[in-house]
C-alpha positions as CSV (number, residue, x, y, z in Angstrom):
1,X,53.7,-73.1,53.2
2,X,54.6,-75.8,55.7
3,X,54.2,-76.4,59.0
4,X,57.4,-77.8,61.5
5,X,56.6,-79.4,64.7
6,X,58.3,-78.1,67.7
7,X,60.4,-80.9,69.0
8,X,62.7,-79.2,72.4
9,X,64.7,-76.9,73.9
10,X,62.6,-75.4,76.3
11,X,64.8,-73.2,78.8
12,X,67.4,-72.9,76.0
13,X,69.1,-70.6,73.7
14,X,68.2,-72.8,70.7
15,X,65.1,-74.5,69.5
16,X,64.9,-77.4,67.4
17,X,61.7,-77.9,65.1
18,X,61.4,-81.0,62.9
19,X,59.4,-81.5,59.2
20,X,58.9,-84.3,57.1
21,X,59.2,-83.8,53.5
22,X,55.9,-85.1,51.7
23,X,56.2,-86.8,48.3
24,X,56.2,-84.5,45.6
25,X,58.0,-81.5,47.6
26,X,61.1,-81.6,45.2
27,X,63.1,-78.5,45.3
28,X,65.6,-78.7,42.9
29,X,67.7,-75.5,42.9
30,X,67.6,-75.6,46.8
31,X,65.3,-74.3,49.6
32,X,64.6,-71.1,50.2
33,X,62.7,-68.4,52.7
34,X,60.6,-65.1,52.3
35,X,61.3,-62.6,54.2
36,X,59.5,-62.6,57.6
37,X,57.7,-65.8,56.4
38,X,57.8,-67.3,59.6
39,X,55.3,-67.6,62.2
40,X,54.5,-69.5,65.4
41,X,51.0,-70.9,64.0
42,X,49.3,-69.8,67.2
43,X,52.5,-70.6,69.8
44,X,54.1,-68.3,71.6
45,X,58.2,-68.4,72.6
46,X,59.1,-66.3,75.4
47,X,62.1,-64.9,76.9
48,X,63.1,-65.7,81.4
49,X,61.1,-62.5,81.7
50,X,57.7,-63.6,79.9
51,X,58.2,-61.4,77.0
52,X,56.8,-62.5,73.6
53,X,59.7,-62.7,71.0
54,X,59.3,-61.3,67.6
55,X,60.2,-63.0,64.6
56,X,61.6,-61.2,62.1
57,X,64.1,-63.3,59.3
58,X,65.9,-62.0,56.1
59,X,65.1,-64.0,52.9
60,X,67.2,-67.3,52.5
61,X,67.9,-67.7,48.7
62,X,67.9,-70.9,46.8
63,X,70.3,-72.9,49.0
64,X,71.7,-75.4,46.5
65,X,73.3,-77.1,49.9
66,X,70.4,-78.3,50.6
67,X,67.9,-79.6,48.1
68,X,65.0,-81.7,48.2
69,X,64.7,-84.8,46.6
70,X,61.6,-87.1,46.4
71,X,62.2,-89.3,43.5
72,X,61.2,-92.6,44.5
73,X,64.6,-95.1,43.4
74,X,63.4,-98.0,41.3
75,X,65.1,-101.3,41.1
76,X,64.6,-104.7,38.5
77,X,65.4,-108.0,39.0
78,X,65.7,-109.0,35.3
79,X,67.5,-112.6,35.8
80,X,67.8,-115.2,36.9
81,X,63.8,-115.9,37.6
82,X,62.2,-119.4,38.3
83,X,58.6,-119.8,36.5
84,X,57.5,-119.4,39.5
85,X,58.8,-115.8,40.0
86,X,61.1,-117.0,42.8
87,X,65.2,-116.7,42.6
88,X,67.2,-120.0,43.5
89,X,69.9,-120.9,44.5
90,X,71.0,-122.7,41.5
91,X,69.7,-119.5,39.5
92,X,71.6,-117.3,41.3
93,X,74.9,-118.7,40.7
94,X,74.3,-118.5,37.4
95,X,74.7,-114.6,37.6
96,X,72.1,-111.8,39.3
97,X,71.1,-109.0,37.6
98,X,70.3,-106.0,39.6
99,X,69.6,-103.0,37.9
100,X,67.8,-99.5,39.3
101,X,68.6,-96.0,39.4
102,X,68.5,-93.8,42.3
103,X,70.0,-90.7,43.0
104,X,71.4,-88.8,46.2
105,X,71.1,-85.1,44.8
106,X,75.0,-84.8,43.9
107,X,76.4,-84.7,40.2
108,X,78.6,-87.7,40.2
């Protein structure tokens, strides 16, 4: 269960809530909702008239256009190093070596 923050939209056919994914919230095969698993946590969204809306949603299956990531990418600087842990200019000439691996959820 997660919470979104209402962010506007007020007086408008369409409201926009926001949620920042946490570390460790990985969904791999793509996000998905339960039936009627939504709820206004308290809120209330109303119609001109003042009448309470009522949520009602059909389930969302694994969506694999949109999946959730939260490996951390890694990088190493292998060479050229000083002793003194530092990269210089004369170093660098010589040749960088960047190496890391990150990923942005596609296959290729």
């Amino acid at each position: 269960t997660v919470q979104a923050n209402y962010s506007s939209g007020s007086g408008s056919g369409s409201l926009v809530f926001t949620y920042t994914i946490q570390s460790g919230q990985t969904d791999t095969n793509g996000i998905s909702i339960n039936a009627n698993a939504l709820s206004l946590n308290g809120g209330a969204i109303k119609d001109a008239a003042g009448n309470s809306a009522t949520l009602t949603a059909t389930s969302v299956t694994d969506n694999a256009s949109y999946k959730v990531d939260t490996t951390v990418p890694t990088i190493a600087i292998t060479s050229p190093i000083a002793s003194d842990n530092t990269i210089n200019k004369t170093e660098a000439a010589a040749g960088l070596t960047i190496s890391g691996t990150a990923s942005d959820g596609g296959s290729g």
